[in-house]
C-alpha positions as CSV (number, residue, x, y, z in Angstrom):
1,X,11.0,5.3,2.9
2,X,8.3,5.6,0.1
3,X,8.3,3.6,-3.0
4,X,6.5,4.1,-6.1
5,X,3.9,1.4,-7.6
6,X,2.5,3.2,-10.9
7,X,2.9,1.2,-14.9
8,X,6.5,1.0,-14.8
9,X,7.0,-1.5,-11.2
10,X,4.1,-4.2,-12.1
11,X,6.0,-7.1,-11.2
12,X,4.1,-9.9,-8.9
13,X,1.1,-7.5,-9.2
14,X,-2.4,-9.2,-10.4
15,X,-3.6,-8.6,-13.7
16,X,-6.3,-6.5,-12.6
17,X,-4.9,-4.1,-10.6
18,X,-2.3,-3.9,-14.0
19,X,-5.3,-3.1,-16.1
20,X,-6.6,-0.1,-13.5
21,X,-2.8,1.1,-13.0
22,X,-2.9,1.7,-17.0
23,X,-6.3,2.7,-17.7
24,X,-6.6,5.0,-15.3
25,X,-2.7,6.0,-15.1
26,X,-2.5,5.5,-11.2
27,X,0.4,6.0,-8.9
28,X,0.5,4.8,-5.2
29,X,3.8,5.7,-2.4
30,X,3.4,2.5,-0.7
31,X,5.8,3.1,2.9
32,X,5.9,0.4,6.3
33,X,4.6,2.5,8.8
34,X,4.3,2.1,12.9
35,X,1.4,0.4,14.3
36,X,0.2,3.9,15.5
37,X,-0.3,5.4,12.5
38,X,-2.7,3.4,10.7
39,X,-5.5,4.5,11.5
40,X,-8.5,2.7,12.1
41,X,-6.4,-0.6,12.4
42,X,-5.6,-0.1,16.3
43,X,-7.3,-3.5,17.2
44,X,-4.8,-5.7,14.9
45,X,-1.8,-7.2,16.7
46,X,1.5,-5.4,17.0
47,X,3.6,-7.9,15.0
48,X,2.1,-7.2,11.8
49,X,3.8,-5.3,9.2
50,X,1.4,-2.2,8.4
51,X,1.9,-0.7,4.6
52,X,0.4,2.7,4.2
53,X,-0.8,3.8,0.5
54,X,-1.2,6.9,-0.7
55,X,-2.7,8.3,-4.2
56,X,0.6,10.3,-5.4
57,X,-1.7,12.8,-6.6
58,X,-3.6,13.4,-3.8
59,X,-1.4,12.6,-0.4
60,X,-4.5,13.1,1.6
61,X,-6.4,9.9,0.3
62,X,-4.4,7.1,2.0
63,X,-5.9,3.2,2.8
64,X,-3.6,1.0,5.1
65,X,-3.0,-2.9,5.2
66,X,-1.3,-5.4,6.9
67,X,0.6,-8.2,7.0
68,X,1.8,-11.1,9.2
69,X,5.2,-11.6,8.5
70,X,5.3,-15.2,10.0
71,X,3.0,-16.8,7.2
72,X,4.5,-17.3,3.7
């Protein structure tokens, strides 16, 4: 499942990345994705969560993170 992160779903967001969303009228899918597939990222544990985003406008230009879903 793919959600949307563009000017209309800022919540808990920082105040910069609000300012680039509108200025530059971005959209992002953000999707949890399998260990596997992100790329470049092979040498992290397992257990983390891996979030893929994508530019909506250009599906080929994607950047990955992760998180450990035992620290709050």
């Amino acid at each position: 499942m793919k959600i949307i992160i563009d000017i209309t779903s800022v919540n808990g967001l920082n105040d910069y990345f609000v300012k680039q969303l509108r200025r530059k009228k971005l959209k992002y899918f953000v999707s949890v994705v399998p260990h596997s597939e992100a790329k470049d990222w092979e040498y992290l544990d397992l257990n983390l969560i891996y979030f893929k985003f994508e530019a909506v406008e250009f599906l080929d230009l994607a950047s990955y993170s992760a998180n450990n879903p035992l620290v709050y």
